[in-house]
N, C-alpha and C positions, 0 to 999 in steps of 0.2 A: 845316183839319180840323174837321168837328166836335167835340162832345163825347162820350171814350168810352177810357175807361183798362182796360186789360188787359194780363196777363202768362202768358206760356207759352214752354218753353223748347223754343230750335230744337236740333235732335237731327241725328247725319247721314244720317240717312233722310229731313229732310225734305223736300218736297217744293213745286215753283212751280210754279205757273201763268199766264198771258193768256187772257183772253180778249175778244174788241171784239163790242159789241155796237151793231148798227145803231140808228137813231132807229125810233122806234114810235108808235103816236099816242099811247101815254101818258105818254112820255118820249124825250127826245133821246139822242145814240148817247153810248157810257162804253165805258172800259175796266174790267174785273176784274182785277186782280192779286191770286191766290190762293195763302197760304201753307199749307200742310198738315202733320200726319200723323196718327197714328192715332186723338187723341182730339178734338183742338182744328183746326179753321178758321179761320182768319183769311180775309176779302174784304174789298180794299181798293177801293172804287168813284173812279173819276176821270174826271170829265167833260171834253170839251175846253175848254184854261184854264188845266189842271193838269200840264199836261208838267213845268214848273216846281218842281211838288212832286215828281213820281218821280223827275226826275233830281238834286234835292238827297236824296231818301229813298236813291238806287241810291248816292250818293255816302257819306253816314252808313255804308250796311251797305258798303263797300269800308272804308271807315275803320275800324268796328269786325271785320273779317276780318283787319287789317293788323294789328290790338293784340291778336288774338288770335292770330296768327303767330309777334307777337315774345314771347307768354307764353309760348307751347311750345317758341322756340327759349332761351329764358333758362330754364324747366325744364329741356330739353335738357343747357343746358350747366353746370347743377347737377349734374347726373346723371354725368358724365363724369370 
């Protein structure tokens, strides 16, 4: 990745996208993976190369879903 630090919280509204975009003569074909919602965008640009980083990125955000599962089942069971 290049250089480029940013923070914005994902909400459950929010919102993904793909999109592939063919080669042009200014540039060769990428994928966009767009995270959204109402204020902030995030596009993640990936050329072919980078499969390798979406599917360790798709693996992180499965990891960090799973620690947020067991937060709410361990409030859960405070609650009870």
């Amino acid at each position: 990745m290049k250089s480029f630090t940013a923070s914005a919280h994902l909400e459950p509204d929010s919102t993904s996208r793909v999109s592939v975009f063919d080669a042009t003569e200014d540039s060769g074909p990428f994928v966009s993976l767009r995270i959204g919602g109402q204020l902030v965008d995030l596009a993640l640009i990936a050329r072919p190369g980078t499969a390798s980083a979406l599917r360790a990125l798709a693996r992180a955000a499965d990891e960090a879903a799973s620690a947020l599962d067991r937060i709410a089942d361990s409030a859960a069971d405070g609650d009870a």
